[in-house]
N, CA, C and O atoms as a Tripos MOL2 file, in Angstrom:
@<TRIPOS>MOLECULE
protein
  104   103    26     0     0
PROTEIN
NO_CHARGES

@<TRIPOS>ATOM
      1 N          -8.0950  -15.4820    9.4940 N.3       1 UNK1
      2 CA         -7.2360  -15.6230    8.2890 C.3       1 UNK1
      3 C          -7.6700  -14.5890    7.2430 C.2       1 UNK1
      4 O          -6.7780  -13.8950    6.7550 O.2       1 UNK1
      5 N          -9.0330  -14.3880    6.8110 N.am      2 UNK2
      6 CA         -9.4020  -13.6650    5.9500 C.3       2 UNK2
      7 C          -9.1960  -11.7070    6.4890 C.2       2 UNK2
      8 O          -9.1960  -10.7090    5.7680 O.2       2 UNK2
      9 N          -9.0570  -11.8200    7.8980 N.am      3 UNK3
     10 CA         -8.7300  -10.3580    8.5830 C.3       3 UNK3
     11 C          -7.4710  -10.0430    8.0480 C.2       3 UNK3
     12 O          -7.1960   -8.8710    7.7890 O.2       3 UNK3
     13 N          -6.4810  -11.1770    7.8060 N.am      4 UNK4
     14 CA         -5.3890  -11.1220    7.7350 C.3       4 UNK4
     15 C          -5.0550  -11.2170    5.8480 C.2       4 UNK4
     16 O          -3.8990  -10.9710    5.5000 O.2       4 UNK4
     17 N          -5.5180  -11.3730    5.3600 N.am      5 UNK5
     18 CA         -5.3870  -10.7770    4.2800 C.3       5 UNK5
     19 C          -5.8470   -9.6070    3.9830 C.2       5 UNK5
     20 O          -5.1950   -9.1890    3.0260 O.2       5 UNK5
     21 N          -6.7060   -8.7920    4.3350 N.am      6 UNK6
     22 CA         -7.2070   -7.6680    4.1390 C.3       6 UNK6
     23 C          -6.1690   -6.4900    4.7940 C.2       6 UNK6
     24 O          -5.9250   -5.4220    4.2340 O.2       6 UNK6
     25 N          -5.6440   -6.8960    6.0320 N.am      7 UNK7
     26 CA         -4.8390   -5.9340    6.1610 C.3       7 UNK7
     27 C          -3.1280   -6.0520    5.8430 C.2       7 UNK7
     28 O          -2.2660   -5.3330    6.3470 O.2       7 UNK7
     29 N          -2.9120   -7.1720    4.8590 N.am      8 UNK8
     30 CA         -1.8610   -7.1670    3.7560 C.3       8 UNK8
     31 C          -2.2100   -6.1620    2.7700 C.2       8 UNK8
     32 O          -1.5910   -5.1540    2.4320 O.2       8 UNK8
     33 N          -3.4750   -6.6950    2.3190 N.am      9 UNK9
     34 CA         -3.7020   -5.5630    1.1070 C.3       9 UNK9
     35 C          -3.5320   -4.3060    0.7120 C.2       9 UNK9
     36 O          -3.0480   -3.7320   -0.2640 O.2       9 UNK9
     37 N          -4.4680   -3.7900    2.5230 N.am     10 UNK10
     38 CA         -3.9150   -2.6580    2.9700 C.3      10 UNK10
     39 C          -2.5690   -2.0420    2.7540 C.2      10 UNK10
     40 O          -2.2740   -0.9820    2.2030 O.2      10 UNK10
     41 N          -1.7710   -3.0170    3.3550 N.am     11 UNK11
     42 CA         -0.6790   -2.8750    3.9480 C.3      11 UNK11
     43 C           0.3480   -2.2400    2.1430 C.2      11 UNK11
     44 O           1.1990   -1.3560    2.0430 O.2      11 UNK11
     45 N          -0.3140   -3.2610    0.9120 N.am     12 UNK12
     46 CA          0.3900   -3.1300    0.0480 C.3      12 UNK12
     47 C           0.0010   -1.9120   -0.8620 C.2      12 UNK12
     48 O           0.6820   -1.1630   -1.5610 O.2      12 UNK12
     49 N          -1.4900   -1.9970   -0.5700 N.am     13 UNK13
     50 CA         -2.1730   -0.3100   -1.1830 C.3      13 UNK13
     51 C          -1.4680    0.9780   -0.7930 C.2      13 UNK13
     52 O          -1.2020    1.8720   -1.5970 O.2      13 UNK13
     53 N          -1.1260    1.0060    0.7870 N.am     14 UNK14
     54 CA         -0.2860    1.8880    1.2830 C.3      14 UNK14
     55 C           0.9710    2.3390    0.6020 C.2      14 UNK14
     56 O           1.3500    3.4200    0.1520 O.2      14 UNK14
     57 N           1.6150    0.8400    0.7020 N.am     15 UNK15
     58 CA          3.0360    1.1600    0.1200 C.3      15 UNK15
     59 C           3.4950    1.7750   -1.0310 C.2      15 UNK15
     60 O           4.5240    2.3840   -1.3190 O.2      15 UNK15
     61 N           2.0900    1.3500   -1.8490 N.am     16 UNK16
     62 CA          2.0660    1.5970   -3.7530 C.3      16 UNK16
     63 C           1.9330    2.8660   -3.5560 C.2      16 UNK16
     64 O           2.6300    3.6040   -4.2530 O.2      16 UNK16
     65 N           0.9050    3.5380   -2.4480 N.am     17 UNK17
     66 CA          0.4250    5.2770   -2.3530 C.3      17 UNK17
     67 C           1.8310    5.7730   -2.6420 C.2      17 UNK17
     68 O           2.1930    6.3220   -3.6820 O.2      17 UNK17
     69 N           2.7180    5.4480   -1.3670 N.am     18 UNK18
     70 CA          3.4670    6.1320   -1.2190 C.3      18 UNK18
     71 C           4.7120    5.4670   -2.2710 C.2      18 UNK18
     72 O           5.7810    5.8240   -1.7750 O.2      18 UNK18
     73 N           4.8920    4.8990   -3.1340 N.am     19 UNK19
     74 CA          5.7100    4.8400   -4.1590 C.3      19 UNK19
     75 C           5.1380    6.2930   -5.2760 C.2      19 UNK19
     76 O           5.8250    7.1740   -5.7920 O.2      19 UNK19
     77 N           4.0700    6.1260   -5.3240 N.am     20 UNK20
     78 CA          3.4000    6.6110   -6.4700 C.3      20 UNK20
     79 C           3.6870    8.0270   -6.4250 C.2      20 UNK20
     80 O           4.0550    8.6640   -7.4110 O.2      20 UNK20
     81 N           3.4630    8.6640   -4.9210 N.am     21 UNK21
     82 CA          3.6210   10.2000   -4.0630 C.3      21 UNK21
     83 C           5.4860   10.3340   -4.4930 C.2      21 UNK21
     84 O           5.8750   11.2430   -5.2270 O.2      21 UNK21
     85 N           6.3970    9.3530   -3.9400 N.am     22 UNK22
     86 CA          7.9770    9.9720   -4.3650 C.3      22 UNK22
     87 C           7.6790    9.9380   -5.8440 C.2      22 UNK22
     88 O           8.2870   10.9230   -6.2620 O.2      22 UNK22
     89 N           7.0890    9.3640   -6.8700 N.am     23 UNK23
     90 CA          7.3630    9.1750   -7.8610 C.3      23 UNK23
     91 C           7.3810   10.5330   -8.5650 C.2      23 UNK23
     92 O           8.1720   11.3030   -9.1100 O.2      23 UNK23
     93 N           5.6070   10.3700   -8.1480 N.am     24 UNK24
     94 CA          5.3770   12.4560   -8.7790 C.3      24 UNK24
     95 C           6.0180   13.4480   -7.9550 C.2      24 UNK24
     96 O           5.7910   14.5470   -8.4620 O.2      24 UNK24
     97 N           6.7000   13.5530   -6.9380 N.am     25 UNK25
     98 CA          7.4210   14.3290   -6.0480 C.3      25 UNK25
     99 C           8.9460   14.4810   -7.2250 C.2      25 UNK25
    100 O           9.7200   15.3880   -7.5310 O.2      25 UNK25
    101 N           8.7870   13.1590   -7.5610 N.am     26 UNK26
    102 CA         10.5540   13.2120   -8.1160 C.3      26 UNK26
    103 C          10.2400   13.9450   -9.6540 C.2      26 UNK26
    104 O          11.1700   14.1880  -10.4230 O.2      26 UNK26
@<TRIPOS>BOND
     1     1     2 1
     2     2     3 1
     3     3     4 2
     4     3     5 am
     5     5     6 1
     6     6     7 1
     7     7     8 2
     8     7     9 am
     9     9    10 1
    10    10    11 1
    11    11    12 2
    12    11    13 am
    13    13    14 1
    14    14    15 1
    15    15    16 2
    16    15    17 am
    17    17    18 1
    18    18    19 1
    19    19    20 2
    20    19    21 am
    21    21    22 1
    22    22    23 1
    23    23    24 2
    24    23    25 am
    25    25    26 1
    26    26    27 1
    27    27    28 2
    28    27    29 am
    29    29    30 1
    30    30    31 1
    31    31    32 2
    32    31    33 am
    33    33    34 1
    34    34    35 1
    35    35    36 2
    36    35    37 am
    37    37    38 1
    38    38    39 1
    39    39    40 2
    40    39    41 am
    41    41    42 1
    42    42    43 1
    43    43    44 2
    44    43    45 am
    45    45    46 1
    46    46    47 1
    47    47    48 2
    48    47    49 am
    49    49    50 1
    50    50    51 1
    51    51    52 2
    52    51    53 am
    53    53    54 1
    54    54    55 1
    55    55    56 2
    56    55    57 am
    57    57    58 1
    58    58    59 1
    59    59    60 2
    60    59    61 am
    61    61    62 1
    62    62    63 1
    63    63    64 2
    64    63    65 am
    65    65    66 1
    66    66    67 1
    67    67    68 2
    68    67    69 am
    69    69    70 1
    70    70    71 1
    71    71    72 2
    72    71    73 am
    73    73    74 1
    74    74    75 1
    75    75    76 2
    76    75    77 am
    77    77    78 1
    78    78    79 1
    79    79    80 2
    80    79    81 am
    81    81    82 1
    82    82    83 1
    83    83    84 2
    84    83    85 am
    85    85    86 1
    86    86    87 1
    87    87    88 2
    88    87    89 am
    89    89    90 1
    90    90    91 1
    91    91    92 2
    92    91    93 am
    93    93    94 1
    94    94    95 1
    95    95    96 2
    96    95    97 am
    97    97    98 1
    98    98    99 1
    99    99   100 2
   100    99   101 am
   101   101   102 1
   102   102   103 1
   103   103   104 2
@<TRIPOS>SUBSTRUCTURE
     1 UNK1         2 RESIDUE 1 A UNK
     2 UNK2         6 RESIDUE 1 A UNK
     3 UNK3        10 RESIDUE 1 A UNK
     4 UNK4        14 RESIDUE 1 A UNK
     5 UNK5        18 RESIDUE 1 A UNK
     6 UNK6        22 RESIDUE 1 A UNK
     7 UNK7        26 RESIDUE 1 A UNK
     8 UNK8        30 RESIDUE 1 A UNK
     9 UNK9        34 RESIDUE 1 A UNK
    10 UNK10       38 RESIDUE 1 A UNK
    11 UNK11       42 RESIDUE 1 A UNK
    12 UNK12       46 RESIDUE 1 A UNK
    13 UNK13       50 RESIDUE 1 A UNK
    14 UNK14       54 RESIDUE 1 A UNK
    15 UNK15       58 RESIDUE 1 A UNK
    16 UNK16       62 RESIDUE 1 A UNK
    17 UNK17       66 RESIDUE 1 A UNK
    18 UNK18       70 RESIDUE 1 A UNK
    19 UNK19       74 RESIDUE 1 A UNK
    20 UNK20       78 RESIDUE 1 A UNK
    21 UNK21       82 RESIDUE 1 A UNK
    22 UNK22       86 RESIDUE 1 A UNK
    23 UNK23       90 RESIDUE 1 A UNK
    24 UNK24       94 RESIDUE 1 A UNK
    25 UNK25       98 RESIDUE 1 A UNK
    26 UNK26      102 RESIDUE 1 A UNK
């Protein structure tokens, strides 16, 4: 269970990267 939150986190750190990357791209 606790594996499995860590690679949500991941999962949401990722997503924010790549919001953050189109953001300054745009």
């Amino acid at each position: 269970r606790e594996h499995e939150d860590k690679e949500a986190e991941r999962e949401r750190f990722l997503t924010d990267m790549r919001k953050v990357k189109q953001l300054m791209a745009a």
